[in-house]
C-alpha positions in Angstrom: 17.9 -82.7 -20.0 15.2 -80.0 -19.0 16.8 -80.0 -15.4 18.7 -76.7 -14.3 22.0 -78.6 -14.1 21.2 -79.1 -18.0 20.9 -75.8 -18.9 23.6 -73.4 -19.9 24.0 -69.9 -18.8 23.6 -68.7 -22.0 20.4 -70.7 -22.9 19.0 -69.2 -19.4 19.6 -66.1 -20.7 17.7 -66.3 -23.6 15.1 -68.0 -21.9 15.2 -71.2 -23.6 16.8 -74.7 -23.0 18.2 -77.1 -25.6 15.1 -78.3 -26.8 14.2 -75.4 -28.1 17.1 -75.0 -30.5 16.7 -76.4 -33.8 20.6 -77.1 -34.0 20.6 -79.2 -31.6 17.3 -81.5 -32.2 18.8 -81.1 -35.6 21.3 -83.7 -34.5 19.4 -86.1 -32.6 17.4 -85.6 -36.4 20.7 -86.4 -38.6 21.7 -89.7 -36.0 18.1 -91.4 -36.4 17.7 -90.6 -39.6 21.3 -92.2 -40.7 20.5 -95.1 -38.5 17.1 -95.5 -40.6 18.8 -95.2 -43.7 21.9 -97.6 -42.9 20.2 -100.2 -40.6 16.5 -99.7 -41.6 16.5 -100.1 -44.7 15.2 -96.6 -44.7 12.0 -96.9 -42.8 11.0 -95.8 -39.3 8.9 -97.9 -38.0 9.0 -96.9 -34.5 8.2 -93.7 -35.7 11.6 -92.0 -34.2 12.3 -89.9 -37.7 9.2 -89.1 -37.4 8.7 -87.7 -34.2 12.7 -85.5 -34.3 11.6 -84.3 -37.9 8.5 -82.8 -36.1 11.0 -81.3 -33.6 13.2 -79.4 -35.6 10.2 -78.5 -37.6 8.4 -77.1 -34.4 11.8 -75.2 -33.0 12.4 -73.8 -36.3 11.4 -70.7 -36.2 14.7 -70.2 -33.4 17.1 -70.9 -35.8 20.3 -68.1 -35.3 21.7 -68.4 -39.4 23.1 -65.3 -39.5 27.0 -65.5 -40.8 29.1 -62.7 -39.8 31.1 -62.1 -43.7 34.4 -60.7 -41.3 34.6 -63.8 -39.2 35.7 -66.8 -40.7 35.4 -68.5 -37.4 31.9 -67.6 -36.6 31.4 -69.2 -40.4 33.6 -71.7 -39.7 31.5 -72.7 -36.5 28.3 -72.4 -38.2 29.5 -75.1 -41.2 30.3 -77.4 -37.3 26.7 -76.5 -36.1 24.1 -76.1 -39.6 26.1 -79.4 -41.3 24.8 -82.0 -39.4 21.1 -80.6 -39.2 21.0 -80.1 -42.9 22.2 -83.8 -43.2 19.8 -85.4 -41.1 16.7 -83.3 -43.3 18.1 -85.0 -46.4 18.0 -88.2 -44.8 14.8 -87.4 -43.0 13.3 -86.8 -46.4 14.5 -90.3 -47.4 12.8 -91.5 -45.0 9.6 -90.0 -44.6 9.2 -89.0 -47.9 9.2 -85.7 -50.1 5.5 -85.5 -51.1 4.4 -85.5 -46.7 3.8 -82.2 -45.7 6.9 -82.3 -43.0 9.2 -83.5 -46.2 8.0 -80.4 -47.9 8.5 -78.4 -44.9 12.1 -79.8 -44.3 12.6 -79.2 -47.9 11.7 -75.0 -47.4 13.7 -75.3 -44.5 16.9 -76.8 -46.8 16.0 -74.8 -49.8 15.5 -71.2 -48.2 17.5 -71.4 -44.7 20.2 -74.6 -45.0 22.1 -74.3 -48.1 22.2 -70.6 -48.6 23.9 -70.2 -44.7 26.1 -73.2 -45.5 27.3 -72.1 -48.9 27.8 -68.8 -47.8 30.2 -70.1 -44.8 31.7 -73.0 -46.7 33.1 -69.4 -49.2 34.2 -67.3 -46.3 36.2 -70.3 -44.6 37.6 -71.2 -48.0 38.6 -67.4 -48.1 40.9 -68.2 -45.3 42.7 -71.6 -45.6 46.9 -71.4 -45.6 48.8 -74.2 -46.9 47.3 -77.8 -46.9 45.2 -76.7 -43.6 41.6 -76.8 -43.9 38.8 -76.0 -41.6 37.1 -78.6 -39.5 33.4 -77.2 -40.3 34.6 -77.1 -43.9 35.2 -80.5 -43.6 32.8 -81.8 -41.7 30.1 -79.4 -44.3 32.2 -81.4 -47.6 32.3 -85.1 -46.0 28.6 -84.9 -45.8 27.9 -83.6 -49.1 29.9 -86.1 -50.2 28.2 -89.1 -48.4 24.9 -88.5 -50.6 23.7 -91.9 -48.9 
């Protein structure tokens, strides 16, 4: 994943490569941490929750949250992008506990960063739904919610 082929124009740009994007580890996050919880019986054995939560948690700081109020598709594509990530820390927390210091981290992370972006987009895509027609990050962002697990 690190090779050149791998790397987008746009990462290269910015000097950075997928790994270094939390929305993106944030995934590979939300699919072991499911798995744990579903298959599991919540615990991570192999350490694999573990080792993504540490990550996210390490990539963090390169989080782009910023929703643009007069764009309901930049909103709309950030509810795609920040649903999954925010997911898989709930999950994570599950997991690995909320009293470990990367459960309280993941919980700042949720509390101060997460919901307030996703809230925010989930209310500007709302703004701009015709008919029966909702927004695939909307739903996407309200399935999850939703799941609880």
């Amino acid at each position: 994943m690190s090779e050149e082929r791998h790397v987008s124009k746009e990462d290269r740009k910015r000097g950075g490569d997928p790994k270094s994007r939390p929305e993106i580890v944030g995934c590979l996050l939300w699919i072991r941490a499911v798995r744990s919880v579903l298959l599991e019986e919540g615990k991570d054995e192999r350490g694999e929750v573990r080792r993504a939560a540490e990550m996210v948690m390490a990539v963090w700081s390169n989080r782009e949250m910023n929703v643009d109020e007069s764009d309901w598709n930049d909103a709309n594509y950030k509810l795609m992008m920040w649903a999954p990530v925010w997911h898989g820390m709930v999950m994570a927390k599950k997991v690995l506990g909320d009293n470990t210091r990367l459960g309280r981290s993941m919980e700042t992370a949720i509390k101060e960063d997460l919901e307030p972006t996703l809230e925010k987009a989930n209310e500007i895509v709302g703004r701009h739904i015709t008919g029966d027609v909702d927004r695939r990050g909307r739903i996407l962002y309200n399935e999850l919610s939703e799941m609880g697990m």
